[in-house]
C-alpha positions as CSV (number, residue, x, y, z in Angstrom):
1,X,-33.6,36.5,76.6
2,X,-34.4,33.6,79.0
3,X,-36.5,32.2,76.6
4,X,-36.4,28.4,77.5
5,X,-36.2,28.8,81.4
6,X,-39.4,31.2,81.0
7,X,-41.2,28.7,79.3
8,X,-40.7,26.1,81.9
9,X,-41.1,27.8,84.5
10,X,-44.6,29.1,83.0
11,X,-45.7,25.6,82.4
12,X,-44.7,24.8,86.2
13,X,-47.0,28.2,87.9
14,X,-49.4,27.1,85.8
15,X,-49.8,23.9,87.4
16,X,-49.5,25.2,91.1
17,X,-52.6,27.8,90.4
18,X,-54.7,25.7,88.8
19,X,-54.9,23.6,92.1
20,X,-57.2,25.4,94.6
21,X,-55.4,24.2,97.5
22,X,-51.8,23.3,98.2
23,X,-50.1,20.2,99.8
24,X,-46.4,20.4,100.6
25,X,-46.3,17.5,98.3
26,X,-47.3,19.5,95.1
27,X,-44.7,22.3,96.6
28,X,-42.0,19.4,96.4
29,X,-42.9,18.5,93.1
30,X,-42.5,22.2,92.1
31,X,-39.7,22.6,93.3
32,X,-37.9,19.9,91.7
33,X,-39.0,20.9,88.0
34,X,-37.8,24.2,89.5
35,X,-34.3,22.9,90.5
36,X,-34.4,21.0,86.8
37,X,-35.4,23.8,84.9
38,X,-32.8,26.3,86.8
39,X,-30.1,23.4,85.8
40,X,-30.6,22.8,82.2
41,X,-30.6,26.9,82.1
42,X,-26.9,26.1,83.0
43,X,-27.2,27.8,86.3
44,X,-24.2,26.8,88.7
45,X,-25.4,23.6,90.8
46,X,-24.5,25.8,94.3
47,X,-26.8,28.5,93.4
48,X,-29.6,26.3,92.5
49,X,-29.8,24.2,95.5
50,X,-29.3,27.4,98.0
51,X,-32.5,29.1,95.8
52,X,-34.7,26.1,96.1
53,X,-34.1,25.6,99.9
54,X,-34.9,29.6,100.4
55,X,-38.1,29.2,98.0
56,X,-39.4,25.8,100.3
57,X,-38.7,27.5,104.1
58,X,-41.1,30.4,103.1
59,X,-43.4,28.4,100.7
60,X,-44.2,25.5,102.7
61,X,-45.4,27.8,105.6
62,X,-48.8,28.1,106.9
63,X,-49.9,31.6,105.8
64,X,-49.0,30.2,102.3
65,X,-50.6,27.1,102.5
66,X,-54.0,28.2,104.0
67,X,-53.6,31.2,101.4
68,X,-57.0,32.1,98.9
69,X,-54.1,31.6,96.4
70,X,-51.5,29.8,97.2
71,X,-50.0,29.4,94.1
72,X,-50.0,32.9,93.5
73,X,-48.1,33.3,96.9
74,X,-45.6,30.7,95.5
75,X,-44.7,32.7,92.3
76,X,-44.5,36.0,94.6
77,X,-42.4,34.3,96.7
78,X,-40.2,32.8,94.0
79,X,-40.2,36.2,92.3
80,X,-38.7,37.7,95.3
81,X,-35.6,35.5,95.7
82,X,-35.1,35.7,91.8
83,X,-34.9,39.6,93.3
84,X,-32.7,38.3,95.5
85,X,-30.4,36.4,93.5
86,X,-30.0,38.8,90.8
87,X,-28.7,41.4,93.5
88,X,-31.7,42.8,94.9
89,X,-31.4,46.4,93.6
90,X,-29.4,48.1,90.5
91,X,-26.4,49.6,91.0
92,X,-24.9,52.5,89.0
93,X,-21.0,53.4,88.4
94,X,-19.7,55.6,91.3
95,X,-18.7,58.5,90.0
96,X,-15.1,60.5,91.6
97,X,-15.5,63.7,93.4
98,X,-12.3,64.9,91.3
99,X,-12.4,63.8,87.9
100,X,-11.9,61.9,86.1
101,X,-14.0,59.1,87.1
102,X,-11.4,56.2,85.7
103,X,-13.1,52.9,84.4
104,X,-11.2,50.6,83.6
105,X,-12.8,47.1,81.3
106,X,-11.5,44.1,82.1
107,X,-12.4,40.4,80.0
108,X,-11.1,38.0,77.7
109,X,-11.5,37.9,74.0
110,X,-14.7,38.0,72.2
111,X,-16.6,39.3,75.4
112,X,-17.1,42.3,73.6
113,X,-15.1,44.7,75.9
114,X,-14.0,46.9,72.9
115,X,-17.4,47.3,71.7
116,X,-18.9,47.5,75.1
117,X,-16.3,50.6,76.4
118,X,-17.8,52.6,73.6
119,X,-21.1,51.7,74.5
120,X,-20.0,52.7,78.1
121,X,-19.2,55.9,76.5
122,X,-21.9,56.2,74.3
123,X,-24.5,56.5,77.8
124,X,-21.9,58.8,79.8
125,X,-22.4,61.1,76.6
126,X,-26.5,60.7,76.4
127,X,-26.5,61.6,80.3
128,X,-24.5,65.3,79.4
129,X,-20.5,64.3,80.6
130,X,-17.7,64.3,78.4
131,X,-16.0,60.8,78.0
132,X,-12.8,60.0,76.5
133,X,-11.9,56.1,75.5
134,X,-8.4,54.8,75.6
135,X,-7.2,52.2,73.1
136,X,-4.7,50.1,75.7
137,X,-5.3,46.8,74.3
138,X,-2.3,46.7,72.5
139,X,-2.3,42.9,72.4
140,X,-4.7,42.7,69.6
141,X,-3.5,44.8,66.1
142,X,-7.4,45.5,65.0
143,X,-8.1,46.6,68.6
144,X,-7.0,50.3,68.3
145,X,-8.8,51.2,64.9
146,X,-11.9,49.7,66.2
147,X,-12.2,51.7,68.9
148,X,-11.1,54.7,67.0
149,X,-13.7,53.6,64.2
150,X,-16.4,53.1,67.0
151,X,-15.4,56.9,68.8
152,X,-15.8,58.5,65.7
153,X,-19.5,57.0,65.6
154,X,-20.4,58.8,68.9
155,X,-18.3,61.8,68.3
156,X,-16.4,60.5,71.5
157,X,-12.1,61.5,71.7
158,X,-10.1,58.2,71.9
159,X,-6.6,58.2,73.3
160,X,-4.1,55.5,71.5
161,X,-0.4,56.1,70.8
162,X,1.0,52.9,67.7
163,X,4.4,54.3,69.4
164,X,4.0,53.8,72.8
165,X,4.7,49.5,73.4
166,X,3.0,49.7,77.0
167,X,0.0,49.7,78.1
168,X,0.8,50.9,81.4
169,X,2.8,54.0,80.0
170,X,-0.1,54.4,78.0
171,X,-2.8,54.4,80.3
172,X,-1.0,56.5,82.6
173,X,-0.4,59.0,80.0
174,X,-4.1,59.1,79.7
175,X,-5.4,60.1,82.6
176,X,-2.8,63.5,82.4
177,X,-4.5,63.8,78.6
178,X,-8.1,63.6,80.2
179,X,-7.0,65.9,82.6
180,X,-6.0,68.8,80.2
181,X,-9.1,68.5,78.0
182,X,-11.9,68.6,80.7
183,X,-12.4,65.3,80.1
184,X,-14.8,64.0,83.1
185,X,-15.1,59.9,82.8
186,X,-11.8,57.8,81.2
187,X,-12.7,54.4,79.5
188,X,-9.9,52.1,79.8
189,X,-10.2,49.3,77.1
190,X,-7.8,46.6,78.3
191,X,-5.5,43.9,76.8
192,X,-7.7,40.4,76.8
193,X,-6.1,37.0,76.1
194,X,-8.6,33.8,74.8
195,X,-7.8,32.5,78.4
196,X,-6.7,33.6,81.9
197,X,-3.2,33.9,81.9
198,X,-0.6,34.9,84.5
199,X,1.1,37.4,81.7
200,X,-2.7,38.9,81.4
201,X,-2.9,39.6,85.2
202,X,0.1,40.8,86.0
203,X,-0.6,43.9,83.8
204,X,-3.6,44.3,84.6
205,X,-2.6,44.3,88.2
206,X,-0.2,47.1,87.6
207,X,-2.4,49.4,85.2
208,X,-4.6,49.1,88.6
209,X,-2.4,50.0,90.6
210,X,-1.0,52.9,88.5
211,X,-4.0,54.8,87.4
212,X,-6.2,53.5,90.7
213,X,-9.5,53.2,88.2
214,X,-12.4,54.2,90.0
215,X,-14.2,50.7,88.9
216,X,-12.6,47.8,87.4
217,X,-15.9,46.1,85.0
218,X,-15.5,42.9,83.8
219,X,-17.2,42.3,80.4
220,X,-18.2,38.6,80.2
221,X,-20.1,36.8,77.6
222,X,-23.3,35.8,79.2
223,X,-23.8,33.1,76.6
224,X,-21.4,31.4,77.7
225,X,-22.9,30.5,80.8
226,X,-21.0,28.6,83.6
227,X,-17.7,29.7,82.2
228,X,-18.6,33.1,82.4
229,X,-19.2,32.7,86.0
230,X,-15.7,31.1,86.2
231,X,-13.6,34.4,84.4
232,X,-15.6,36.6,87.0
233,X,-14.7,34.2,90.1
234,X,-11.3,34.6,89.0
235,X,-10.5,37.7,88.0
236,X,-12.4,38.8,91.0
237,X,-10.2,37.0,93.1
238,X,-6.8,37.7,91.2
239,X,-7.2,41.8,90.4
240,X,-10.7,43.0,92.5
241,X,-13.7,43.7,89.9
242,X,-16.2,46.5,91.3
243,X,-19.1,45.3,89.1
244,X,-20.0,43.2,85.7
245,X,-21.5,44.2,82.4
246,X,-22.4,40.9,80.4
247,X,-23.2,41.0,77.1
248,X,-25.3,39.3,74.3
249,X,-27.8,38.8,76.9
250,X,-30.3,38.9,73.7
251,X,-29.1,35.6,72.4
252,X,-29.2,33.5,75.3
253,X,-32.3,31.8,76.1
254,X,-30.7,30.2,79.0
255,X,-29.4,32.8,81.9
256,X,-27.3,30.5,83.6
257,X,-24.7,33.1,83.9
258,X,-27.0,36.1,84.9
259,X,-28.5,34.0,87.5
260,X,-25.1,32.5,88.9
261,X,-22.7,35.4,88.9
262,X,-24.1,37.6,91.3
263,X,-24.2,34.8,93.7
264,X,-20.9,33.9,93.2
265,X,-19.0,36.8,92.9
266,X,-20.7,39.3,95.0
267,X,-20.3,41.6,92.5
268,X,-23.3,43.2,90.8
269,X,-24.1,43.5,87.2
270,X,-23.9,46.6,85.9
271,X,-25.4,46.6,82.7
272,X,-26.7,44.1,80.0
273,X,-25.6,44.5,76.1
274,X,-28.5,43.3,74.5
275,X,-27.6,44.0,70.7
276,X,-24.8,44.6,68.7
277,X,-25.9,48.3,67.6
278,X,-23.9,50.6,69.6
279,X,-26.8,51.9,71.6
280,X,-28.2,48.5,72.8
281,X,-26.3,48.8,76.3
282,X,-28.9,49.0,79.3
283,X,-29.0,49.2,82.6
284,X,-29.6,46.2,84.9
285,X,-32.3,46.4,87.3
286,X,-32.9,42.8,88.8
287,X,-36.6,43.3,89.6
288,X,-37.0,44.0,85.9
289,X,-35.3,41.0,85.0
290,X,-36.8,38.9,87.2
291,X,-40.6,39.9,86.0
292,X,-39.0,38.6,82.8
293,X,-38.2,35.7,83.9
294,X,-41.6,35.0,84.8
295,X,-43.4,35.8,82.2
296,X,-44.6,39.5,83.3
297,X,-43.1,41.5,80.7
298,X,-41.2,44.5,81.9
299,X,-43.4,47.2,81.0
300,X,-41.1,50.7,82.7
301,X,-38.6,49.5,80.6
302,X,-40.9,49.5,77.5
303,X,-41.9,53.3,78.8
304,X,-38.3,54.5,79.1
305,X,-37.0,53.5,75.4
306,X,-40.0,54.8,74.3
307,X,-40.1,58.5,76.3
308,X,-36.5,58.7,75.3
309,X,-38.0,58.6,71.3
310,X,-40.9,60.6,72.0
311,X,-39.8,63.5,73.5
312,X,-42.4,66.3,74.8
313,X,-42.6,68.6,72.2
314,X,-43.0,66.3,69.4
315,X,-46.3,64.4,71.0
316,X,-47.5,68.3,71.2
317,X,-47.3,68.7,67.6
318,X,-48.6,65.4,67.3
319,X,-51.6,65.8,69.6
320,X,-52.5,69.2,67.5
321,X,-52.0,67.0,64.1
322,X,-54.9,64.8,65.5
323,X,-57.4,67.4,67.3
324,X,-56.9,69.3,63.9
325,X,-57.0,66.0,61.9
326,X,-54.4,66.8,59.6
327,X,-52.7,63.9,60.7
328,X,-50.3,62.9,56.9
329,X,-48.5,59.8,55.6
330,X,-45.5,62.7,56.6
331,X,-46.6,62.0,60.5
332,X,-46.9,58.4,60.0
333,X,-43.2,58.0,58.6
334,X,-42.0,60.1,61.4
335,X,-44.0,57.6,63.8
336,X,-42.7,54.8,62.6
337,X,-39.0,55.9,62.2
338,X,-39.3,56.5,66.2
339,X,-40.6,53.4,66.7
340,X,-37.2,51.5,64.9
341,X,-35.1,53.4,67.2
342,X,-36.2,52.0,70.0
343,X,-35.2,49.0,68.9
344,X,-35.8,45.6,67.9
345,X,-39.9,45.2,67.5
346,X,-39.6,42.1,69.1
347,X,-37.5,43.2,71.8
348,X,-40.3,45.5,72.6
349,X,-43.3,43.5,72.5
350,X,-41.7,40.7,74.5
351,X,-41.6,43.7,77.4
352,X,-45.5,43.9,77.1
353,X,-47.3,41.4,79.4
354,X,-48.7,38.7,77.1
355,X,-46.7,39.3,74.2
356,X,-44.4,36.6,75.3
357,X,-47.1,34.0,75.1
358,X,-48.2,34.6,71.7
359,X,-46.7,31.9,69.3
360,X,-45.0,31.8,66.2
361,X,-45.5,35.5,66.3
362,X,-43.4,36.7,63.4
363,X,-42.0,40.3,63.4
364,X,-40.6,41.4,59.8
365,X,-38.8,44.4,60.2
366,X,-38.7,44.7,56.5
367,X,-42.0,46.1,56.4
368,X,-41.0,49.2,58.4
369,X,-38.7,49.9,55.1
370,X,-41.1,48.5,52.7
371,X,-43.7,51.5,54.1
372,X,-41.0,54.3,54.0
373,X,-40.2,53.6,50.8
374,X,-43.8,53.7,49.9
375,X,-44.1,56.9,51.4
376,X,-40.7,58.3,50.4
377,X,-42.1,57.9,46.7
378,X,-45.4,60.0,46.9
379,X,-45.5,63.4,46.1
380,X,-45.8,66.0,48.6
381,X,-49.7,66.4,48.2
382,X,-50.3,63.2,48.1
383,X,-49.3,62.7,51.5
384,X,-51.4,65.2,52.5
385,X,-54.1,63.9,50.6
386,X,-54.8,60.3,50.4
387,X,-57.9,60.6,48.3
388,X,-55.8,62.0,45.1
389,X,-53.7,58.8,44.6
390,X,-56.0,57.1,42.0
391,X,-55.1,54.1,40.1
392,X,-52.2,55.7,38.2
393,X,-50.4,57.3,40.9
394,X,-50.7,53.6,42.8
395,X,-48.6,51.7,39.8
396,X,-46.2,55.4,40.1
397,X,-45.7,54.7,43.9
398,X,-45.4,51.4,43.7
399,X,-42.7,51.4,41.0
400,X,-40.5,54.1,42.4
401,X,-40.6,52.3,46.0
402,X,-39.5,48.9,44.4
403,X,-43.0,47.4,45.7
404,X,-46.5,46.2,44.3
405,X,-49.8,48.2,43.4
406,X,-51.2,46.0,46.2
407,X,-48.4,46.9,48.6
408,X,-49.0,50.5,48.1
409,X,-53.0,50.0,48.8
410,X,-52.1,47.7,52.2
411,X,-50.3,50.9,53.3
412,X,-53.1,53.7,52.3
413,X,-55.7,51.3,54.3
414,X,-53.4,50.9,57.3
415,X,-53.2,54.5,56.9
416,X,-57.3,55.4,57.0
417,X,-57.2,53.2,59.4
418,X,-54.8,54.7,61.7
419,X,-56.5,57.8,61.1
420,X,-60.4,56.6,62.2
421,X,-58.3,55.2,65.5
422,X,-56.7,59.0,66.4
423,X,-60.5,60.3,65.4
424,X,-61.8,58.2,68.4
425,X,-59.2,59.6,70.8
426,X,-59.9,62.8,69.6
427,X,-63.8,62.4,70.6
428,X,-62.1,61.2,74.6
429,X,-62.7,63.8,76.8
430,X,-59.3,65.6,78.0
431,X,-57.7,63.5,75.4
432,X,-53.8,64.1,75.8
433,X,-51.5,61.8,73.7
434,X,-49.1,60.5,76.6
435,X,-45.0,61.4,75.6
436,X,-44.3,57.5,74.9
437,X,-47.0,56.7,72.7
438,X,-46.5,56.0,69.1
439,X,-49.5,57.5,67.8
């Protein structure tokens, strides 16, 4: 995620603080491989130029140029209208007083709106309300079993009716549904088109103004940069969006889109999809993003996936496993099983300060299944024991896990290892394993 535009604009603050002092000539020249970089990242030539011209009124002042650091004072300053331009603060969905809370998703084809309303769901679920999706894109045959397909994966109700011809009827006939089963928030999933059409608006216009939907989000592809921008601008402007999710924000390296449509809509963004598993939906908060952007990592979000693996309970046991130091490969599996449902490795690292700068850093995934299989094919006490597991039992392991002898002994010294590490936090005084921790 914003890979390219983090790397030049890196290589540009990098310049600035290694001067001690600060000409408004070396701001100009900053600013223009600014503006450059922000335009090869595809963002919209408008928004560029406004950001730039903010960025030179409050860096080419005195206070900044007499600073200790000004080129510190130039990346706060730039980090603060990045802030600024992504929409200063998050913003949630409004919930209604009297459910349900409607939401109806808006988008063309191969946004990812399907997928996306049953992420939508998916959170509504985590946070203890009772969702219900409704299949009323009934432009696209596959549309209605994949919901249903992806409803079933979060135990989630979905409404659909192969009967019923219009969508209108059938949104309408939703909400009554919803209203009889308890149901709190209603997840319209809309009829797309590969293009804006007047055919397109036109119902969506009137499923609007039928069911009066609490929010209208538009799902947008953000790797699709400038024309993403322009499907917001438009159907903000033909039907009234309330707010944007964009997705497969983890395969573009660009952000033109996530830095232009805020700006040009006035609409915030919502959430980000960053993966196609159906729990890779997050919230957008723009100072996050922007600290991204600059190379800072983004560490509370790296604490919130992780506390929401780690819960309380678990770090207790986990904390008596290492003050009693009967910490077993059983613990270790658990660990690491944790650890893959956070998601992505590199996903997570790339949150950490640093991480971001360490080249051709390769993370193989594989080897999170290569170790459970390892594990999976020991015998009970030899997780608990480590020393048992001679020669024999190595070549055993090692051919019931599909691996190598030396594969097996990699693990067991990663193992001891990990073991003389909790040892030393065991010596800390008032040593408590925090929640989010891995081990």
């Amino acid at each position: 995620m914003f890979e390219s535009l983090n790397e030049k604009l890196e290589s540009i603050f990098k310049k600035l603080k290694g001067k001690g002092l600060l000409k408004e000539e070396d701001i100009e020249v900053a600013l223009k491989e600014i503006r450059l970089a922000l335009l090869e990242a595809d963002v919209n030539f408008k928004v560029v130029k406004d950001f730039v011209q903010k960025i030179k009124e409050k860096a080419t002042g005195k206070e900044v140029l007499e600073s200790l650091t000004p080129g510190q004072q130039v990346i706060k300053i730039v980090n603060e209208e990045l802030c600024e331009l992504l929409g200063k603060t998050s913003s949630r969905i409004h919930l209604s007083p009297n459910p349900p809370t409607i939401i109806m998703m808006v988008g063309l084809h191969g946004s990812g709106k399907t997928t996306t309303a049953a992420k939508l769901a998916r959170v509504f679920k985590k946070e203890g309300r009772r969702p219900m999706l409704v299949a009323a894109d009934l432009q696209r045959p596959a549309a209605i079993d994949q919901l249903v397909t992806l409803g079933s994966q979060i135990d989630v109700p979905v409404y659909f009716s192969k009967d019923v011809k219009d969508p209108l009827t059938l949104c309408t006939e939703s909400v009554k549904k919803s209203r009889i089963e308890a149901r709190d928030v209603l997840i319209l999933d809309t009829a797309g088109r590969l293009h804006i059409d007047d055919t397109l608006m036109t119902e969506l216009k009137k499923i609007k103004e039928s069911v009066l939907p609490k929010e209208v989000l538009l799902v947008a592809d953000a790797m699709t940069g400038q024309d993403a921008v322009n499907i917001a601008k438009n159907f903000e402007e033909q039907i009234g969006i309330d707010g944007i999710i964009l997705t497969k924000m983890d395969g573009d390296a660009r952000g033109g889109a996530a830095l232009s449509i805020v700006a040009i809509t006035r609409k915030p963004i919502k959430f980000i999809g960053v993966g196609e598993k159906i729990e890779m939906l997050e919230p957008f908060y723009p100072e996050r993003i922007a600290s991204r952007i600059l190379g800072m990592g983004d560490v509370l979000s790296f604490i919130e996936k992780a506390q929401k693996s780690f819960d309380q309970k678990e770090a207790e046991k986990l904390q008596k496993a290492i003050m009693d130091e009967t910490f077993t490969f059983d613990d270790l599996k658990d660990q690491l099983l944790k650890m893959r449902n956070m998601g992505p490795l590199e996903n997570m690292l790339n949150m950490i300060p640093g991480f971001n700068k360490i080249k051709n850093l390769n993370i193989d995934e594989r080897e999170f299944v290569k170790v459970e299989a390892i594990i999976n094919s020991m015998t009970g006490k030899e997780r608990k024991d480590h020393n048992i597991i001679n020669g024999s039992r190595r070549k055993r392991i090692a051919s019931g896990s599909g691996t190598t002898a030396a594969d097996v002994n990699r693990v067991i010294k990663q193992y001891i290892e990990i073991k003389k590490m909790l040892k030393m936090f065991k010596g800390k005084k008032g040593f408590k394993l925090p929640k989010f921790l891995p081990f």
